[in-house]
ZAVOMAR-567233 format. One record per residue (C-alpha): residue in one letter; x, y, z; chain; residue number from 1. Coordinates in nm, 3 decimals, padded with zeros to 5 digits, always signed. Layout:
[a,[X,Y,Z],A,NUM];
...
This chain:
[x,[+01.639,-01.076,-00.792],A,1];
[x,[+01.685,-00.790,-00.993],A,2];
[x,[+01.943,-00.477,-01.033],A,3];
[x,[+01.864,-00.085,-01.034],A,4];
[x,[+01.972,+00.124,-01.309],A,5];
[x,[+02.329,+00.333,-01.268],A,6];
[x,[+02.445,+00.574,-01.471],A,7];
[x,[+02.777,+00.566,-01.572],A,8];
[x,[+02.832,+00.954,-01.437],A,9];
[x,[+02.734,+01.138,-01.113],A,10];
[x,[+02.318,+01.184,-01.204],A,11];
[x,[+02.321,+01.488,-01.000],A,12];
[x,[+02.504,+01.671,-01.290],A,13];
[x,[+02.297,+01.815,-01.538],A,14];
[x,[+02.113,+01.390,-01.537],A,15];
[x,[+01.909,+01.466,-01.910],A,16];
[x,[+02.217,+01.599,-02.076],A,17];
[x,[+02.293,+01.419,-02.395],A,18];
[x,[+02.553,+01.067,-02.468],A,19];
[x,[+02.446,+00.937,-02.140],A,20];
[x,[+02.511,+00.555,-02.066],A,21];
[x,[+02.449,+00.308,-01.790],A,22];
[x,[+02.322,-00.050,-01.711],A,23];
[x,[+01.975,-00.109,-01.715],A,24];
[x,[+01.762,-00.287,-01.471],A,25];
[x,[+01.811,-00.659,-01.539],A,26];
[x,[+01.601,-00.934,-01.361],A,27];
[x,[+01.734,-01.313,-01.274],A,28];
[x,[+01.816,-01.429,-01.545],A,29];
[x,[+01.866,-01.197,-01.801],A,30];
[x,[+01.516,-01.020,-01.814],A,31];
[x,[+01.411,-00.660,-01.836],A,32];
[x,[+01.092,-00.676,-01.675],A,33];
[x,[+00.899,-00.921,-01.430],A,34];
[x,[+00.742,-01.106,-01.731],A,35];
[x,[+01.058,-01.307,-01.798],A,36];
[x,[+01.225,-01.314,-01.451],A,37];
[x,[+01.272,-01.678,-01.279],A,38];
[x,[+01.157,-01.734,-00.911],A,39];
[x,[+01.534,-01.863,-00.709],A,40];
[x,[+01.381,-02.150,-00.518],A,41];
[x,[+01.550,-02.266,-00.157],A,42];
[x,[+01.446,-02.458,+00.060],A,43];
[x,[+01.610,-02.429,+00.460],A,44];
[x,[+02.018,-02.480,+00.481],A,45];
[x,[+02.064,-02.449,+00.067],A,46];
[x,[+02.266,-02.260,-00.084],A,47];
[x,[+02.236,-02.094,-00.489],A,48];
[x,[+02.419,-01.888,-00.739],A,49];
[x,[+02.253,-01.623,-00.950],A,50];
[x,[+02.434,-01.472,-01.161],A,51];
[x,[+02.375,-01.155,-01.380],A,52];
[x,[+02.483,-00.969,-01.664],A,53];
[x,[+02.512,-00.605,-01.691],A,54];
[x,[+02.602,-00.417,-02.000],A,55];
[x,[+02.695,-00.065,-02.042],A,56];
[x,[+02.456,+00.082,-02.294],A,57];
[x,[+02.309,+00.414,-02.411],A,58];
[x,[+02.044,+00.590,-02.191],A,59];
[x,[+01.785,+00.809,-02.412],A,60];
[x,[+01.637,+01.107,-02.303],A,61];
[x,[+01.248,+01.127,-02.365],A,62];
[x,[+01.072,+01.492,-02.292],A,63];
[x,[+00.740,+01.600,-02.262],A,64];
[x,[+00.520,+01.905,-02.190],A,65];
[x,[+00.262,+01.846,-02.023],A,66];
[x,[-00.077,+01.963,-02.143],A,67];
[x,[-00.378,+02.099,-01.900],A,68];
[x,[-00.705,+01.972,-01.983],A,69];
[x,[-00.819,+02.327,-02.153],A,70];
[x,[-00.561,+02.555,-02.320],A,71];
[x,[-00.282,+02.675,-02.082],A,72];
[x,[-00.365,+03.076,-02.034],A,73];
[x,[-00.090,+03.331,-02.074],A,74];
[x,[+00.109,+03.343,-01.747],A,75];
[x,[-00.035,+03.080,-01.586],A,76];
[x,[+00.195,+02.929,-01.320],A,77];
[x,[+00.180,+02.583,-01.179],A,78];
[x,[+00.433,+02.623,-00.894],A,79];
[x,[+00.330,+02.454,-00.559],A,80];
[x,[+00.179,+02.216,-00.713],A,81];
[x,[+00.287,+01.836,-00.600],A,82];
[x,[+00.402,+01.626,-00.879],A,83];
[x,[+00.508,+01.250,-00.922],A,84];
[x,[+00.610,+00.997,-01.224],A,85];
[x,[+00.595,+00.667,-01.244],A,86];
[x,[+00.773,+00.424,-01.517],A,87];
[x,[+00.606,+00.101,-01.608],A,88];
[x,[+00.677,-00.185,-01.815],A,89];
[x,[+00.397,-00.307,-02.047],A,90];
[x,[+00.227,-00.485,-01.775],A,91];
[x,[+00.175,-00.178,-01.577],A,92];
[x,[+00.457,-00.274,-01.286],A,93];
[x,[+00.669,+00.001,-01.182],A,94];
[x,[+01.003,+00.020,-01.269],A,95];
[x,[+01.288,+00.141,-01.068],A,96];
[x,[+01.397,+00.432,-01.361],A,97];
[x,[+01.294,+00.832,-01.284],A,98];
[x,[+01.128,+01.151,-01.443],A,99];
[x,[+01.150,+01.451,-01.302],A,100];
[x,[+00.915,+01.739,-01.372],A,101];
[x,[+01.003,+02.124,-01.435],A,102];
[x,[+00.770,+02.338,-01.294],A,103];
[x,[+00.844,+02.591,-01.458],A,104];
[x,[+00.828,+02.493,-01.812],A,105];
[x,[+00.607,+02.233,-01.736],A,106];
[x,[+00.827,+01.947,-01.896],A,107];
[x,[+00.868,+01.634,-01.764],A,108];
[x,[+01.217,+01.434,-01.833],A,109];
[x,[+01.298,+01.076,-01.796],A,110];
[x,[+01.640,+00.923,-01.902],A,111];
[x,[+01.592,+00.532,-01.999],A,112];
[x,[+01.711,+00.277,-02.214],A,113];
[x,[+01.569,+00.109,-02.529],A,114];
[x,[+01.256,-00.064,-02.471],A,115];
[x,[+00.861,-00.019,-02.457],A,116];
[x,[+00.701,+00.157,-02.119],A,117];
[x,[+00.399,+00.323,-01.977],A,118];
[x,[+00.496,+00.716,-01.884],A,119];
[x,[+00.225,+00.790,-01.559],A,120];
[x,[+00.217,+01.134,-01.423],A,121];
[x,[-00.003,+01.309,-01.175],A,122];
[x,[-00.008,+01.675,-01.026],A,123];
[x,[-00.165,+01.797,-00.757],A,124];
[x,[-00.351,+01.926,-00.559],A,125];
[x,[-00.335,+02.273,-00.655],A,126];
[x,[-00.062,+02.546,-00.498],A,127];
[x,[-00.145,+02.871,-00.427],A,128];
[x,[-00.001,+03.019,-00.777],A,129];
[x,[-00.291,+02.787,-00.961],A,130];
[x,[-00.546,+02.882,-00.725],A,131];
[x,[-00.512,+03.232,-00.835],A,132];
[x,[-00.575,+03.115,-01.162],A,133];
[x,[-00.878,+02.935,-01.124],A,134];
[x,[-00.992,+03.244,-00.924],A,135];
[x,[-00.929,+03.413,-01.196],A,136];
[x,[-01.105,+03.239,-01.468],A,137];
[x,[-00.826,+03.127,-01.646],A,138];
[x,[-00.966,+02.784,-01.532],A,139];
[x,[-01.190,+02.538,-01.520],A,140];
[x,[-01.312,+02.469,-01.146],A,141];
[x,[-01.302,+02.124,-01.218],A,142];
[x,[-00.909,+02.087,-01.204],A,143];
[x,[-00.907,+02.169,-00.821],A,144];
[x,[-00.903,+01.823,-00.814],A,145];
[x,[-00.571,+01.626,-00.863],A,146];
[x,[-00.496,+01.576,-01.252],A,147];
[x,[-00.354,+01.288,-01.408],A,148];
[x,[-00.273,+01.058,-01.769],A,149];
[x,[-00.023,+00.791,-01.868],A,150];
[x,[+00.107,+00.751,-02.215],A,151];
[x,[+00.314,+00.451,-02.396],A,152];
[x,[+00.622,+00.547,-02.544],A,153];
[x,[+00.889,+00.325,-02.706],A,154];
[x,[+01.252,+00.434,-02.703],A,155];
[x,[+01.426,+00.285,-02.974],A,156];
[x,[+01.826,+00.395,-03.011],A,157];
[x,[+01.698,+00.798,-02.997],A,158];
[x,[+01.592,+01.018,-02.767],A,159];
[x,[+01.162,+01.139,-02.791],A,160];
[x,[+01.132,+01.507,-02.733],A,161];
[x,[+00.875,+01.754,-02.834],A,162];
[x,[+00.620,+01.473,-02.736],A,163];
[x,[+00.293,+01.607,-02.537],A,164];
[x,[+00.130,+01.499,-02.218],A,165];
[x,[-00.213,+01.529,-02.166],A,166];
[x,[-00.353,+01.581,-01.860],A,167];
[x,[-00.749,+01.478,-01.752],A,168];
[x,[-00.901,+01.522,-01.405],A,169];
[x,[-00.812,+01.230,-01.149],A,170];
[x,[-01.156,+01.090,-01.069],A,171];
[x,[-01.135,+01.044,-00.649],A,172];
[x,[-01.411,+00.793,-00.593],A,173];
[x,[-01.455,+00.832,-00.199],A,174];
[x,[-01.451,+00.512,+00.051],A,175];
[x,[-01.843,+00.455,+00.170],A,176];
[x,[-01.903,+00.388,+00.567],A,177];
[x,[-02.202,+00.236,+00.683],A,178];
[x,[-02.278,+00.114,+01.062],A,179];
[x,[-02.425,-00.188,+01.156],A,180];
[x,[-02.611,-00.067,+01.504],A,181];
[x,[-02.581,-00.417,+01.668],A,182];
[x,[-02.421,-00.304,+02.007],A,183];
[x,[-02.697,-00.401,+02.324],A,184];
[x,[-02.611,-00.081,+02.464],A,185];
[x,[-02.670,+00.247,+02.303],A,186];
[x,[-02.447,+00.417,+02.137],A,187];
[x,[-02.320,+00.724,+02.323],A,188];
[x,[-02.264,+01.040,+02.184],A,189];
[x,[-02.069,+01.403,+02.341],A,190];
[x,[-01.770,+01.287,+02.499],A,191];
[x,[-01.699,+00.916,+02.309],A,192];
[x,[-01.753,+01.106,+01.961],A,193];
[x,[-01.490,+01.341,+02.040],A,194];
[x,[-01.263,+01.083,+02.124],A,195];
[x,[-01.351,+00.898,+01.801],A,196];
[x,[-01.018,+00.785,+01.615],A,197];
[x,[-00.912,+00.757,+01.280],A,198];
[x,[-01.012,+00.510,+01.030],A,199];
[x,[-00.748,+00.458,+00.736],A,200];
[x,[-00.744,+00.254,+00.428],A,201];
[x,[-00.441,+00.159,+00.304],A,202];
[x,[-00.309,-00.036,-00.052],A,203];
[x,[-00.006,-00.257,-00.133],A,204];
[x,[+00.075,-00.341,-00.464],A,205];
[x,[-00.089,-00.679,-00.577],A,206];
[x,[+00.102,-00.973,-00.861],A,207];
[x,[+00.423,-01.027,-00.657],A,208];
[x,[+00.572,-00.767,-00.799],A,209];
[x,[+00.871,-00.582,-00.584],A,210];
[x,[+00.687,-00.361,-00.382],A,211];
[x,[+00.445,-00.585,-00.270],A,212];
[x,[+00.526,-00.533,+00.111],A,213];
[x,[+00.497,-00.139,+00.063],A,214];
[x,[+00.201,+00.005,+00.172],A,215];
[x,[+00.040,+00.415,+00.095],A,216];
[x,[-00.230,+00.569,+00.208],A,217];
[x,[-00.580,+00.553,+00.006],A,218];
[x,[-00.794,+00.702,+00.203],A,219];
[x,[-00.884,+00.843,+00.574],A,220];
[x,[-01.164,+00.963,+00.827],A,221];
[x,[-01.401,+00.935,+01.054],A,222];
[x,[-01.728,+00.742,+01.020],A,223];
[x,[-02.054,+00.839,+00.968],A,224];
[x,[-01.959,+00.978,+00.661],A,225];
[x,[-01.743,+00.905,+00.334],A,226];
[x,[-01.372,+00.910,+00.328],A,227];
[x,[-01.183,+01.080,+00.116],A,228];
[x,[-00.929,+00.889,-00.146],A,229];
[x,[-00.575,+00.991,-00.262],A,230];
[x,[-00.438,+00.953,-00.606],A,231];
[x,[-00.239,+00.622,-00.664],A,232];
[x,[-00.089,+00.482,-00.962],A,233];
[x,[-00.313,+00.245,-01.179],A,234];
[x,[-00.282,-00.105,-01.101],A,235];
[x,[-00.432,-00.410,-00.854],A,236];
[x,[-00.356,-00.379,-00.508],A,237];
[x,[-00.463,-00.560,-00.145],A,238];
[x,[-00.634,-00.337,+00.070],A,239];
[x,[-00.590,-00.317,+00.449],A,240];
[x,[-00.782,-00.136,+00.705],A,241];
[x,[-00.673,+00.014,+01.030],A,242];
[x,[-00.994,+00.105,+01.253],A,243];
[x,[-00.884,+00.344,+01.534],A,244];
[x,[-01.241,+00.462,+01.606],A,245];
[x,[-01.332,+00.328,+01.938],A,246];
[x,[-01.562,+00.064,+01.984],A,247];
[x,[-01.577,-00.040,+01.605],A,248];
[x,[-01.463,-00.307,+01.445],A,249];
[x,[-01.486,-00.423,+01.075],A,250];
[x,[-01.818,-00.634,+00.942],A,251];
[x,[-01.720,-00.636,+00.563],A,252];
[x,[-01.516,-00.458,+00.314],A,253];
[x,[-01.629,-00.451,-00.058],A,254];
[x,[-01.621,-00.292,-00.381],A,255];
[x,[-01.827,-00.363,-00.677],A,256];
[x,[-01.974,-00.649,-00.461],A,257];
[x,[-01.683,-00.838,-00.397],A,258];
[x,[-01.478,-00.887,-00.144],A,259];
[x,[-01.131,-00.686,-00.071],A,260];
[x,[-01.050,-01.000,+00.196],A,261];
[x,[-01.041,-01.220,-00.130],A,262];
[x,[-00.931,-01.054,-00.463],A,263];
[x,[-00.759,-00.655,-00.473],A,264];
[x,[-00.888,-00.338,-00.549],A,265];
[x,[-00.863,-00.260,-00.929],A,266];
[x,[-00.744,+00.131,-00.966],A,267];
[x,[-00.839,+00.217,-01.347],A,268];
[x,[-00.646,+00.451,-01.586],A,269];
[x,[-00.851,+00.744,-01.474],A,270];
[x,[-00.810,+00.648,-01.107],A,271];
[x,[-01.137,+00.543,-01.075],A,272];
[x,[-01.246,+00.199,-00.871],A,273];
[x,[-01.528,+00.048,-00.870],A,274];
[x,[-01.791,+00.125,-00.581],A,275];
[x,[-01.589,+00.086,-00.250],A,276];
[x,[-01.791,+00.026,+00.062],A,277];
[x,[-01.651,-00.045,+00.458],A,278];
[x,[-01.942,-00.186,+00.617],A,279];
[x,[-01.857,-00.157,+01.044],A,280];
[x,[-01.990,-00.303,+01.335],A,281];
[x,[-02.011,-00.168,+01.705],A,282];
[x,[-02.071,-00.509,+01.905],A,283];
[x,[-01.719,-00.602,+01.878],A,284];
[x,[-01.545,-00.836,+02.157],A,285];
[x,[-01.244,-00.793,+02.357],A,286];
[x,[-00.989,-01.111,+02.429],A,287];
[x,[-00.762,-01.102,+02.721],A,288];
[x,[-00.414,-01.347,+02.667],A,289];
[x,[-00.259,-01.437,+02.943],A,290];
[x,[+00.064,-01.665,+02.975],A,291];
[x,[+00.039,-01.999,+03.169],A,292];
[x,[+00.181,-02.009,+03.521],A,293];
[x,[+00.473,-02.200,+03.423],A,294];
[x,[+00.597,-01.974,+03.214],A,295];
[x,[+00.594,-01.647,+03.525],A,296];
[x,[+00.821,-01.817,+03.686],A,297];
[x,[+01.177,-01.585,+03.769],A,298];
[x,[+01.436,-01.770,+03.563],A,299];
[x,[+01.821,-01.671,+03.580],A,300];
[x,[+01.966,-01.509,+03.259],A,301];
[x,[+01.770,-01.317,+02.979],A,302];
[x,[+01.392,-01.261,+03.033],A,303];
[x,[+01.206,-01.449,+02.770],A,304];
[x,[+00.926,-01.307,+02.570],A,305];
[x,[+00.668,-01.474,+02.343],A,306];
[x,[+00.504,-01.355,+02.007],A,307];
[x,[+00.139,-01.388,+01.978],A,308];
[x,[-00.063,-01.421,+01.667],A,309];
[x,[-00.462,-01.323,+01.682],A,310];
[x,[-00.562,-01.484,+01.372],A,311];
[x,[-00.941,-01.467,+01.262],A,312];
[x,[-01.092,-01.798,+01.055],A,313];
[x,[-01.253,-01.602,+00.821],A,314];
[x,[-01.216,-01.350,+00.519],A,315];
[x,[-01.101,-00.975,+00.676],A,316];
[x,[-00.860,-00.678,+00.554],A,317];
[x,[-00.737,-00.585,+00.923],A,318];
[x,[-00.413,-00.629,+00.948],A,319];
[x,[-00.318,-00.914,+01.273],A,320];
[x,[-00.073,-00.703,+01.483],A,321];
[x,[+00.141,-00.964,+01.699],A,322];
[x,[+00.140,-00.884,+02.091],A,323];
[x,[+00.413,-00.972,+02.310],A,324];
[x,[+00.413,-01.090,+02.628],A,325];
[x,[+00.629,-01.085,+02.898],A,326];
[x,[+00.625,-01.200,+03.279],A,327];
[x,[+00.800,-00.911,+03.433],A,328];
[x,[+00.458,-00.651,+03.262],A,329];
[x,[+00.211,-00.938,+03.435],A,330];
[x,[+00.243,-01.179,+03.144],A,331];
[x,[-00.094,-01.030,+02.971],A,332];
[x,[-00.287,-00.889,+02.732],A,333];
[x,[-00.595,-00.718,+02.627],A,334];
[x,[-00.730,-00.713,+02.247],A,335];
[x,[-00.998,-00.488,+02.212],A,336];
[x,[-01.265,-00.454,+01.921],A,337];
[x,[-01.239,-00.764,+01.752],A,338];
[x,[-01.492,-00.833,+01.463],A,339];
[x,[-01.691,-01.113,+01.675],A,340];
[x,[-01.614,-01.539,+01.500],A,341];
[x,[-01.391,-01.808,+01.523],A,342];
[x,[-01.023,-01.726,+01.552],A,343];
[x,[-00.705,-01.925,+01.601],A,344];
[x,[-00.383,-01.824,+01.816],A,345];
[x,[-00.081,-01.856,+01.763],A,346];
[x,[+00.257,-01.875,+02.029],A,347];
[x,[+00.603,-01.827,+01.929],A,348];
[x,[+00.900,-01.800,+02.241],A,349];
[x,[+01.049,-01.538,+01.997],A,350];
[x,[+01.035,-01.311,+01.740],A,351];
[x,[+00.799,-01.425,+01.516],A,352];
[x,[+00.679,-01.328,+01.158],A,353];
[x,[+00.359,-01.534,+01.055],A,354];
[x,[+00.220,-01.515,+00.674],A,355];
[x,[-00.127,-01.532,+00.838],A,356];
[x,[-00.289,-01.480,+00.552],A,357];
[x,[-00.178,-01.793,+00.364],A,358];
[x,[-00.357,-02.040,+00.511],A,359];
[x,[-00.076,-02.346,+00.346],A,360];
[x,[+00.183,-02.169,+00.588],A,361];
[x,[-00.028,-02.205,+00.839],A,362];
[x,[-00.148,-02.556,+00.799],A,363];
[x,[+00.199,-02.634,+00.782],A,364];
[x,[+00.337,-02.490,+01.121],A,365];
[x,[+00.439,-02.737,+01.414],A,366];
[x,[+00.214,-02.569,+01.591],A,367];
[x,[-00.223,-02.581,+01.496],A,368];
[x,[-00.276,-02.275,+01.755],A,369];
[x,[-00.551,-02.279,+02.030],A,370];
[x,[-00.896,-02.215,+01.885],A,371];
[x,[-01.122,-01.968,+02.064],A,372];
[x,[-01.449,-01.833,+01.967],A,373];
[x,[-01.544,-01.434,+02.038],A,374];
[x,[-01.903,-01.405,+02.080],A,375];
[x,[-02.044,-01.000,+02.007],A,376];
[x,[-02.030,-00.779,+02.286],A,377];
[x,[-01.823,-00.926,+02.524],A,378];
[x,[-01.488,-00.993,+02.689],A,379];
[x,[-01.339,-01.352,+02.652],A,380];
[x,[-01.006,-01.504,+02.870],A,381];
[x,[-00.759,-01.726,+02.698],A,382];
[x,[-00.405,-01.885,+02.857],A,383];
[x,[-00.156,-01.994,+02.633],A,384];
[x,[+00.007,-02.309,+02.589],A,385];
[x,[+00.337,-02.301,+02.628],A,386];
[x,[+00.485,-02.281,+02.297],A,387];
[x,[+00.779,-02.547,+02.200],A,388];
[x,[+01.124,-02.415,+02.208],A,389];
C-alpha cells in the first residue's frame, strides 16, 4: 500500500514556482520506496489495519537543459517532438512524482522531495521542425532515431538548477521472426497474405513493483521480417505475445538464449536488449469446447454462463484469454492456432480470474481441470465437466 504525492496548492498554477510543500509518497509502513515497504498479508474473511503517516514537507525544484548529442545549432527547434520523464528510486522502480519538459527552452522540471533518484528522459521521434534541421545539416542523421539518458540526482533541502542533461541515441534493437515450415499443407500465398494479421509484443513491468499488471507496446508487425521496437524505460519486464497472423502460432520466444516464458526481458540504460528472437510455427491445432448436455438445459431465472481457462503445460508468453460459454449461443467454442502439447482446462460457473501462470495457484484449486492433448495440424473436441457451484 502506498500514497501519491499532493501538493499542498492547486499544481496547475505555475507547479515549479518556489516554497512549494506537500506529502511525499510513503509506502506501508513508513517507507519511501519499495525497498522498505511490508507485504499486508490476509488470508479469506480477515480483516487488517494499515496505517500511515504523512507529513507536510518542502518540495524542491530540480531543472535541467537538456543537451543533444552534438552541439545544439543556432535556431534549432525541437517542437513536435514527443517527450516523456520518468522518476525512479535507486532501484530503478518508477515513482509516482512528474517532470515536465519545455519545448521551447528545452528544460525539463521536476518538483520532489529530499531523497536520492534516477531522472530518465526520452524524446522522440523527430517533428517536423527537427526534420528541417537534419535536412539541413545542422544534424547528425543518426538522431532520427528516438534519443534518450538518465541521470542520478540527490535533492537534499535545495532546489538543483543549471544542471545538464545529456542526451545519446536510443539504440532500437528490432524483434527477429523466423518460421518453422511444419504445416502438411503448403503454405498459400495472394489472398491469405493479405489477410495476414498483426503480431505484437508487449512488456509489463517485472519485481512486483506497482505497475506490474500494466502492459505497453514493444514492438509490432508482420512476419517474415523483423519488427520494429519502441522506446521503454530501463528495467526487467515479462513479455507477452499476441499472434493475430492467421494460421500461426508461437514455437519459442527468446533473447540472448533464454527463455522470455521463464525469466524477463532486461532493457539496458541505452535501451538496448539482448538478441530477441520469436521463433513461429504454422501447424498449429484448433480445440472446439463444448458444454455437457446437462448444462443446455432451459432453466427459469438468470441464464448461467461459465468461464473457461485454455491453459498450456508448458513454458509460453501468449497470454490465455478465458472464453465464455453460454447455452442460449449453442454452448460452444472454437480455439484456433494453438501451439500444438499438453494443456489443461479449466471451468468456472462464473466470472473467473485464474493466475495461470503460477502453477501453486493452480495446484491448489478445487478443481485439477480436464487434460487434453493438441496434436499439430488438427482440430480436437472437448466437453466440459460440469464445474462445482
Amino acid at each position: 500500500m502506498y500514497t501519491e504525492p499532493a501538493l499542498d496548492t492547486d499544481p496547475a498554477t505555475n507547479p515549479y514556482g518556489t516554497g512549494r510543500a506537500g506529502y511525499a509518497s510513503v509506502f506501508f509502513p513508513d517507507a519511501r520506496d519499495l525497498a522498505g515497504a511490508a507485504r499486508i498479508q490476509l488470508s479469506s474473511g480477515e480483516q487488517a489495519q494499515a496505517n500511515l503517516t504523512l507529513t507536510l514537507e518542502p518540495f524542491q525544484i530540480v531543472s535541467a537543459t537538456v543537451v543533444l548529442p552534438q552541439a545544439q545549432p543556432p535556431g534549432a527547434d525541437l517542437g513536435g517532438t514527443a517527450s516523456s520523464a520518468v522518476i525512479m528510486d535507486s532501484a530503478g522502480h518508477e515513482l509516482p512524482y512528474r517532470a515536465g519538459y519545455d519545448q521551447g527552452t528545452h528544460v525539463l522540471q521536476a518538483l520532489v522531495p529530499d531523497g536520492n533518484y534516477s531522472l530518465f528522459f526520452a524524446l522522440g521521434p523527430p517533428g517536423i521542425k527537427l526534420a528541417q534541421a537534419l535536412a539541413d545539416g545542422r544534424y547528425s542523421a543518426q538522431v532520427l532515431d528516438s534519443l534518450a539518458g538518465i541521470v542520478d540526482i540527490s535533492v537534499a533541502g535545495h532546489d538543483l538548477t543549471d544542471l545538464r542533461f545529456p542526451l545519446s541515441v536510443w539504440h532500437r534493437n528490432p524483434v527477429e521472426l523466423s518460421i518453422v515450415r511444419t504445416a502438411l499443407s503448403p503454405v498459400q500465398s495472394g489472398a491469405s497474405q493479405s489477410k495476414a494479421g498483426e503480431i505484437q509484443v508487449t512488456l509489463s513491468p517485472a519485481g512486483g513493483w506497482i505497475g506490474e499488471g500494466m502492459v505497453s507496446l514493444y514492438a509490432s508487425g508482420s512476419a517474415p521480417g523483423p519488427m520494429a521496437t519502441n522506446h521503454l524505460s530501463p528495467g526487467s519486464y515479462w513479455v507477452h505475445t499476441h499472434i493475430g497472423q492467421k494460421g500461426l502460432c508461437e514455437d519459442s520466444f527468446t533473447a540472448g538464449g533464454a527463455s522470455l516464458a521463464r525469466e524477463p526481458v532486461i532493457i539496458g540504460l541505452s535501451g538496448s536488449v539482448a538478441p530477441m528472437t520469436l521463433t513461429l510455427r504454422d501447424d498449429c491445432a484448433n480445440l472446439t469446447l463444448s458444454l455437457p448436455q446437462t448444462l443446455m438445459a432451459p432453466a427459469p431465472g438468470e441464464e448461467p454462463f461459465y468461464t473457461v481457462y485454455v491453459v498450456p503445460d508448458f513454458d509460453s508468453t501468449v497470454d490465455v484469454v478465458p472464453v465464455t460459454l453460454r447455452p442460449s449461443t449453442g454452448g460452444t467454442a472454437t480455439l484456433e492456432d494453438l501451439t500444438p502439447g499438453n494443456y489443461h482446462v479449466y471451468a468456472f460457473n462464473a466470472t473467473a480470474r485464474l493466475e495461470y501462470r503460477d502453477r501453486a495457484v493452480l495446484a491448489a484449486l478445487p478443481n485439477q481441470g480436464q487434460a487434453v492433448t493438441l496434436s499439430a495440424g488438427t482440430t480436437s473436441k472437448l466437453v466440459l465437466e460440469a464445474p462445482e457451484p
